[in-house]
BASE-184495 format. One record per residue (C-alpha): residue in one letter; z, x, y. Coordinates in nm, 2 decimals. Each point is the difference from the previous one (the first is absolute). Layout:
N
+---------+--------+--------+--------+
: residuo :      w :      u :      v :
+---------+--------+--------+--------+
:       a :      Z :      X :      Y :
...
+---------+--------+--------+--------+
// end
This chain:
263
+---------+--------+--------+--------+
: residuo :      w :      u :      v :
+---------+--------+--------+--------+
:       x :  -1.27 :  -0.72 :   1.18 :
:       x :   0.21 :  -0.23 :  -0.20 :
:       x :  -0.16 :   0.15 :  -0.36 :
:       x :   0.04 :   0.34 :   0.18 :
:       x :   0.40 :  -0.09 :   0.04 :
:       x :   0.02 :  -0.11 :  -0.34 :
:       x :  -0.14 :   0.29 :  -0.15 :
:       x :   0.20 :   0.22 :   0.19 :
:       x :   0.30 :  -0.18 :  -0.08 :
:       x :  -0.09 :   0.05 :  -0.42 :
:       x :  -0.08 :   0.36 :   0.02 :
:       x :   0.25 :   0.11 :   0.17 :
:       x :   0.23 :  -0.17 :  -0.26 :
:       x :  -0.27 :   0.10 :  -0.28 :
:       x :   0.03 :   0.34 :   0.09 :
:       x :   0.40 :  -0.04 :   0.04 :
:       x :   0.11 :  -0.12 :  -0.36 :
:       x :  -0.35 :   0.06 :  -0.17 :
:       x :  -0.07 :  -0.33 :  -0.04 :
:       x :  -0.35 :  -0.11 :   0.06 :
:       x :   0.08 :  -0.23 :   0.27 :
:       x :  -0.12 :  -0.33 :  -0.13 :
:       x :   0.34 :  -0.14 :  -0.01 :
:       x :  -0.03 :   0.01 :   0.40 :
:       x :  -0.39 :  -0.07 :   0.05 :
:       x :  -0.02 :  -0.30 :  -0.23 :
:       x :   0.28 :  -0.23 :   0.15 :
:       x :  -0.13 :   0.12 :   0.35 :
:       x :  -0.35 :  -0.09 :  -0.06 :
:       x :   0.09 :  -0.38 :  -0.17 :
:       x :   0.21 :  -0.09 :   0.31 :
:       x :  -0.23 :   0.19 :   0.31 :
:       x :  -0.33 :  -0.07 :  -0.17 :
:       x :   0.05 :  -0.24 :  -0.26 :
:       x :  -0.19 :   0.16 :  -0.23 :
:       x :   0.10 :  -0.17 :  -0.37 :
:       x :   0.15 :   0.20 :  -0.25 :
:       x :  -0.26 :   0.10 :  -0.19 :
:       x :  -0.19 :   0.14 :   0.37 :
:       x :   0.35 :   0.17 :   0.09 :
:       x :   0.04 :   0.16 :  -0.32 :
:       x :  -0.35 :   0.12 :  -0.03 :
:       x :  -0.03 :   0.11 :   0.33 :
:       x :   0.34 :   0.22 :  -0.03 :
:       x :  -0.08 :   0.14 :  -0.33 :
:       x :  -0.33 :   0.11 :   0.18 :
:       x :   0.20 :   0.16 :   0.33 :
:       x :   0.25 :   0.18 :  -0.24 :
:       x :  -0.24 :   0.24 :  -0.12 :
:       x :   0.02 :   0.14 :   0.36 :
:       x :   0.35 :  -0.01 :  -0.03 :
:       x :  -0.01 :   0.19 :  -0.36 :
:       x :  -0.21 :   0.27 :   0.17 :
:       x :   0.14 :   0.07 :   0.36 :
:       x :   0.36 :  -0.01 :  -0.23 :
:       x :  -0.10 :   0.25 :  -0.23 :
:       x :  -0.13 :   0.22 :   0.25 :
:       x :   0.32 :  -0.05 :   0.21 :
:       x :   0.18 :   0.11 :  -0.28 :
:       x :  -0.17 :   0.26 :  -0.16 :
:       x :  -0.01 :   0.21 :   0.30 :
:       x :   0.43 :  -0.01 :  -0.01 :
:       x :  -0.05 :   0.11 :  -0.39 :
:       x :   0.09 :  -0.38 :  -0.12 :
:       x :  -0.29 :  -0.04 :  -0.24 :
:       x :   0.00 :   0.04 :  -0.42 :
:       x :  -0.39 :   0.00 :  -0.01 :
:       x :  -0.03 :  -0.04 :  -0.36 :
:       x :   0.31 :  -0.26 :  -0.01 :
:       x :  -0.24 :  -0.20 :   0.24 :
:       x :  -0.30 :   0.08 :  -0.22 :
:       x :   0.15 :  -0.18 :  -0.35 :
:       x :   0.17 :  -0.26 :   0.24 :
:       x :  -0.32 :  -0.12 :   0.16 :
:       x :  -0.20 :   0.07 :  -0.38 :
:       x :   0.13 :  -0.30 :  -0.14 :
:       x :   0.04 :  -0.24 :   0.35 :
:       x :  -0.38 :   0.01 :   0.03 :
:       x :  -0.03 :  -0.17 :  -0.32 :
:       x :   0.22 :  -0.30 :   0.06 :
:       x :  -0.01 :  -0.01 :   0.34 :
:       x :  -0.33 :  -0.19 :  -0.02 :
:       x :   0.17 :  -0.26 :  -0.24 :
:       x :   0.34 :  -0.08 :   0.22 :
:       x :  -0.28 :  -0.09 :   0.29 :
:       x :  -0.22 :  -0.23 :  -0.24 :
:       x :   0.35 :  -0.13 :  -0.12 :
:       x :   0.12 :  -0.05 :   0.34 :
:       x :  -0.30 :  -0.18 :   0.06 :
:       x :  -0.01 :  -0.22 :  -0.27 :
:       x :   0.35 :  -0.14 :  -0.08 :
:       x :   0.27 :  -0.07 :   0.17 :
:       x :   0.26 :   0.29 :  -0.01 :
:       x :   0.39 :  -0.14 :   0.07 :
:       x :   0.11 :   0.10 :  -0.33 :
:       x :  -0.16 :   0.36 :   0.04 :
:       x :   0.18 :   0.04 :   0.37 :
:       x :   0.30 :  -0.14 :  -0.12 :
:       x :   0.06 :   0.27 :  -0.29 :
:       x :  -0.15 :   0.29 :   0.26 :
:       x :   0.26 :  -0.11 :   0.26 :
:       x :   0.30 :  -0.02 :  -0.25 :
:       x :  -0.17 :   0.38 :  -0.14 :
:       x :   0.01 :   0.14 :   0.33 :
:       x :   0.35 :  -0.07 :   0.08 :
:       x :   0.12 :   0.15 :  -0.31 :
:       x :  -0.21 :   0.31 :   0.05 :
:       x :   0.17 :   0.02 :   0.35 :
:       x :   0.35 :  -0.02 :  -0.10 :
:       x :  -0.10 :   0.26 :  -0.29 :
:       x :  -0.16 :   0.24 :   0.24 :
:       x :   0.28 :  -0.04 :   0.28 :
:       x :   0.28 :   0.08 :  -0.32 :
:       x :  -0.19 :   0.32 :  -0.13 :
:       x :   0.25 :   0.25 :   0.15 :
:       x :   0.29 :  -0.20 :  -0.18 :
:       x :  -0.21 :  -0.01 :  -0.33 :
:       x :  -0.10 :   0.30 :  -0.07 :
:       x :   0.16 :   0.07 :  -0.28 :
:       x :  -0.26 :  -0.26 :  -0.17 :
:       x :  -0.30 :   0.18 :  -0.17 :
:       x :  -0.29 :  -0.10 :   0.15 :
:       x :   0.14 :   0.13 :   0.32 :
:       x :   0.21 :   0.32 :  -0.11 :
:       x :  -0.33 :   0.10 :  -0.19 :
:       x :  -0.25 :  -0.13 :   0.16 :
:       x :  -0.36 :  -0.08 :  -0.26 :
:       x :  -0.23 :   0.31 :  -0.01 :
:       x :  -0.30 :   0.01 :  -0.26 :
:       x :  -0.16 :  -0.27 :  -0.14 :
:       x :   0.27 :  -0.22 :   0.06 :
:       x :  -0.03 :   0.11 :   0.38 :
:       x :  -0.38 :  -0.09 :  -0.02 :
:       x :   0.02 :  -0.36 :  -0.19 :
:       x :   0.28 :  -0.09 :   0.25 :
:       x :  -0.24 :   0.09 :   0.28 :
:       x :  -0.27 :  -0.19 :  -0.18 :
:       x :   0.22 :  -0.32 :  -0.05 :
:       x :   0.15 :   0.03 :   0.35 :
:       x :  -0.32 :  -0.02 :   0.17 :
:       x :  -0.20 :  -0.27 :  -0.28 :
:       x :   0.32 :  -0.23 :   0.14 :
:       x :  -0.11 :   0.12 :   0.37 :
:       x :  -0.33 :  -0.05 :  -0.01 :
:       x :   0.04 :  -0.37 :  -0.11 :
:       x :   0.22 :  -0.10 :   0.20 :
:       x :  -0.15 :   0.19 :   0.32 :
:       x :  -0.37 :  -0.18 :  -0.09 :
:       x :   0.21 :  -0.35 :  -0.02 :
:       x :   0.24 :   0.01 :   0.25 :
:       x :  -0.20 :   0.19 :   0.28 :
:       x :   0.29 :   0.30 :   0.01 :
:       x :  -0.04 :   0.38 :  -0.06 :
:       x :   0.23 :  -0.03 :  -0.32 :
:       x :   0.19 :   0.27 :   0.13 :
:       x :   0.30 :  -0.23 :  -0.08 :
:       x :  -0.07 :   0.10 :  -0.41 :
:       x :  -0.09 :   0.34 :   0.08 :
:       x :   0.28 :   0.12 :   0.20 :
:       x :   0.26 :  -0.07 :  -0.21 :
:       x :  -0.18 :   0.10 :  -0.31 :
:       x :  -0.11 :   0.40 :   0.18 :
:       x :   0.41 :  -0.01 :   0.10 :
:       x :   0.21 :  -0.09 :  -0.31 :
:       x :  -0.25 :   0.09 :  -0.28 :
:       x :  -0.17 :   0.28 :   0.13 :
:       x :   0.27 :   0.14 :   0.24 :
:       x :  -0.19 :   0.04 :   0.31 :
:       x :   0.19 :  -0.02 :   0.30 :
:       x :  -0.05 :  -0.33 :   0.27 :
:       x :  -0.26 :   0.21 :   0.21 :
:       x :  -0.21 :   0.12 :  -0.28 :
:       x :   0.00 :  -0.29 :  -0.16 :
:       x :  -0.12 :  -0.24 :   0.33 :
:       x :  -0.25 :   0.26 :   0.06 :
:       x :  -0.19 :  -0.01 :  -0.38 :
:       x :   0.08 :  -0.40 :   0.01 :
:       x :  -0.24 :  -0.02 :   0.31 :
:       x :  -0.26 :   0.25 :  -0.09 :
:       x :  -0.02 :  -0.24 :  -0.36 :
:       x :  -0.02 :  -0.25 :   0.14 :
:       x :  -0.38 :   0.05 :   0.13 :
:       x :  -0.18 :   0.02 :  -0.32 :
:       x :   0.19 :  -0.31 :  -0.10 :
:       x :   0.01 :  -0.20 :   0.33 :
:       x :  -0.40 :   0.05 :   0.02 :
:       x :  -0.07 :  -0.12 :  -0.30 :
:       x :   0.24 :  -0.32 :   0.10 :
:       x :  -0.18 :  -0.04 :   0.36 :
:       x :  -0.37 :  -0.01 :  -0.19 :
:       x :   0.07 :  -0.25 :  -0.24 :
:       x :   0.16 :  -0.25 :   0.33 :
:       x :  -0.27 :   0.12 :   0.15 :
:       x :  -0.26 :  -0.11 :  -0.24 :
:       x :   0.21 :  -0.35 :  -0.02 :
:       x :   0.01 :  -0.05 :   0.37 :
:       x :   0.35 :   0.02 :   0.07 :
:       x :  -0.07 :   0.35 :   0.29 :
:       x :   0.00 :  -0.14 :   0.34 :
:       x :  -0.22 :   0.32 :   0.13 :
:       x :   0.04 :  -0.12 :   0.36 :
:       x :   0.37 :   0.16 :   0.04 :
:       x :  -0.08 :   0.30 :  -0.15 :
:       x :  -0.12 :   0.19 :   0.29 :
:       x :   0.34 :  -0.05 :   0.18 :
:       x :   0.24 :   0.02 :  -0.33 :
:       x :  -0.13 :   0.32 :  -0.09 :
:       x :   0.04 :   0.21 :   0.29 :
:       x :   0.38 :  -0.18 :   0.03 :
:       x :   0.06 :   0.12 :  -0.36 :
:       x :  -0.13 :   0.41 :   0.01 :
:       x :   0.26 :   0.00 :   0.37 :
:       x :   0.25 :  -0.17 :  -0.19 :
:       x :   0.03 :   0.17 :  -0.31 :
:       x :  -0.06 :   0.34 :   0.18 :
:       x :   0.34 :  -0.09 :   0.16 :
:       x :   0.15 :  -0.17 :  -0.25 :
:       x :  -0.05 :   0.30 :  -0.24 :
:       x :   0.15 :   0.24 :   0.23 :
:       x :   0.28 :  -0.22 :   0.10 :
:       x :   0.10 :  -0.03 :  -0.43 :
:       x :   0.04 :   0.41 :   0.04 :
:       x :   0.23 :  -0.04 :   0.29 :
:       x :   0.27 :  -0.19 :  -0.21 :
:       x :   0.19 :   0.15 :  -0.28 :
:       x :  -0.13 :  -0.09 :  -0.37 :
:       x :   0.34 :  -0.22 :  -0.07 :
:       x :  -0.08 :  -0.18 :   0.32 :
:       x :  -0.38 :  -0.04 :  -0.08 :
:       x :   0.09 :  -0.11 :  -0.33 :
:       x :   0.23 :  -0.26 :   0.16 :
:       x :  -0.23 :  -0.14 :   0.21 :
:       x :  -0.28 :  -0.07 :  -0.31 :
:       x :   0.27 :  -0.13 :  -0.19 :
:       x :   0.11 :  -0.29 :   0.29 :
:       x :  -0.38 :  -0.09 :   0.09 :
:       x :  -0.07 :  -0.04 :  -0.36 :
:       x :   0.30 :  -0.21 :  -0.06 :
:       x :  -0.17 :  -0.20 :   0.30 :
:       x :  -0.31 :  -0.01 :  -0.14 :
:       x :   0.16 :  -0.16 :  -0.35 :
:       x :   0.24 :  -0.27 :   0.21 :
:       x :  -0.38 :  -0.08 :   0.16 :
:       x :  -0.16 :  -0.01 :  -0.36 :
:       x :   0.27 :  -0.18 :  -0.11 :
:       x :  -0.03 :  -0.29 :   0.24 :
:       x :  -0.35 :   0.00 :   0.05 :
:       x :  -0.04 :  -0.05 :  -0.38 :
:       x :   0.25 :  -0.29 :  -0.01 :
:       x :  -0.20 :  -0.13 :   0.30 :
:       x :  -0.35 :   0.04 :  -0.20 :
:       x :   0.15 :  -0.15 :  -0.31 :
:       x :   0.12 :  -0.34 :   0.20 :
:       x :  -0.37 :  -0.03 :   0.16 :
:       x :  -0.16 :   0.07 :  -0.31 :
:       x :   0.19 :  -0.26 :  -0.20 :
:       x :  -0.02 :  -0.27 :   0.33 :
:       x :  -0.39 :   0.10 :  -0.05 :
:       x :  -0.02 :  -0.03 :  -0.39 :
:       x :   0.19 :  -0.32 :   0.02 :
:       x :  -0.24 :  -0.20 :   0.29 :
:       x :  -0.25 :   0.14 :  -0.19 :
:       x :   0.06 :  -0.16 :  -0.35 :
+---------+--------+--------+--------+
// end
């Protein structure tokens, strides 16, 4: 019941902000079950391919989905989404969370002051062509790595890049985030998988938590207006970076303490 609660919980904001959810299940699943980091990470990464696919679905059937934004997106996260989980698994990342957490702020002030800038170029003329194509192709190599190491659906990079480069609005842009993320989030879950870090155990209650959550989640992001939506990613991602932010400074003070009994 309790990994049923939890995954319930992340869908439903998952499917709300198009977020995979990890930001939710990993803290949840350290304090309730005290999995370690690696297990918490591993195991998300592995319940946020249900989340990509009961999102998608959610959205595409409201007409929220750029298919073949999604396609390029999730092209290039496969690749390196197998490399952020063997980093993640191998060295120790405070440096890596610190810059994310400081990235995502900026990208949520950015996103929240696009009506007021839109006399910039990127947003008044949005990329189209190649230049559309290797932006989806660098948004999503950035995704994918950081999806496979920190155990998120790297919707965080995606969002932002579908809504100020591409010009997508909030809803189409949450909806292609989460149908990307499954090629990418797969390929993330079988390389933890492979190292050990999946906890099977809670999947059969996270799962069916997630595909109820995002379900409502999904529908409940088509109930608010898009300046609203777009307002409510923007504050949980400036959460999230505050939560990189201090985790990282945390990481960095035990990994020096450790270095130093060490020597």
């Amino acid at each position: 019941m309790t990994s049923f609660l939890i995954g319930l919980l992340a869908g439903t904001f998952g499917g709300l902000v198009g977020l995979g959810g990890g930001v939710i299940m990993i803290p949840l699943m350290v304090g309730f079950f005290k999995f370690d980091q690696h297990q918490a990470h591993g195991t998300s990464l592995m319940a946020l391919v249900f989340t990509g696919l009961a999102g998608a679905v959610t959205y595409y059937l409201q007409g929220s989905v750029d298919v073949l934004a999604a396609a390029l997106l999730a092209a290039s996260a496969i690749f390196t989404a197998r490399f952020g989980a063997l980093y993640a698994n191998a060295l120790p990342e405070w440096k890596l969370k610190r810059a994310f957490g400081i990235f995502v702020i900026c990208v949520s002030l950015l996103l929240v002051s696009k009506p007021y800038l839109s006399h910039l170029a990127f947003l008044a003329h949005p990329a189209g062509g190649w230049v559309k194509i290797t932006a989806l192709l660098g948004s999503g190599a950035v995704a994918g790595f950081l999806s496979g190491m920190m155990g998120v659906g790297g919707g965080s990079i995606m969002v932002p890049a579908l809504v100020l480069m591409v010009g997508h609005s909030q809803y189409t842009a949450q909806g292609s985030s989460l149908l990307a993320m499954v090629p990418g989030g797969s390929v993330g879950a079988y390389t933890h998988w492979r190292l050990g870090n999946v906890v099977l155990k809670v999947l059969p209650g996270l799962i069916p938590g997630i595909l109820i959550g995002t379900y409502l989640g999904g529908n409940l992001a088509h109930l608010l207006t898009e300046a609203n939506l777009r307002l409510v990613f923007a504050a949980v991602l400036i959460l999230m970076g505050i939560r990189d932010i201090r985790g990282a400074q945390k990481k960095k003070l035990f990994y020096r303490q450790h270095s130093h009994s060490s020597g």
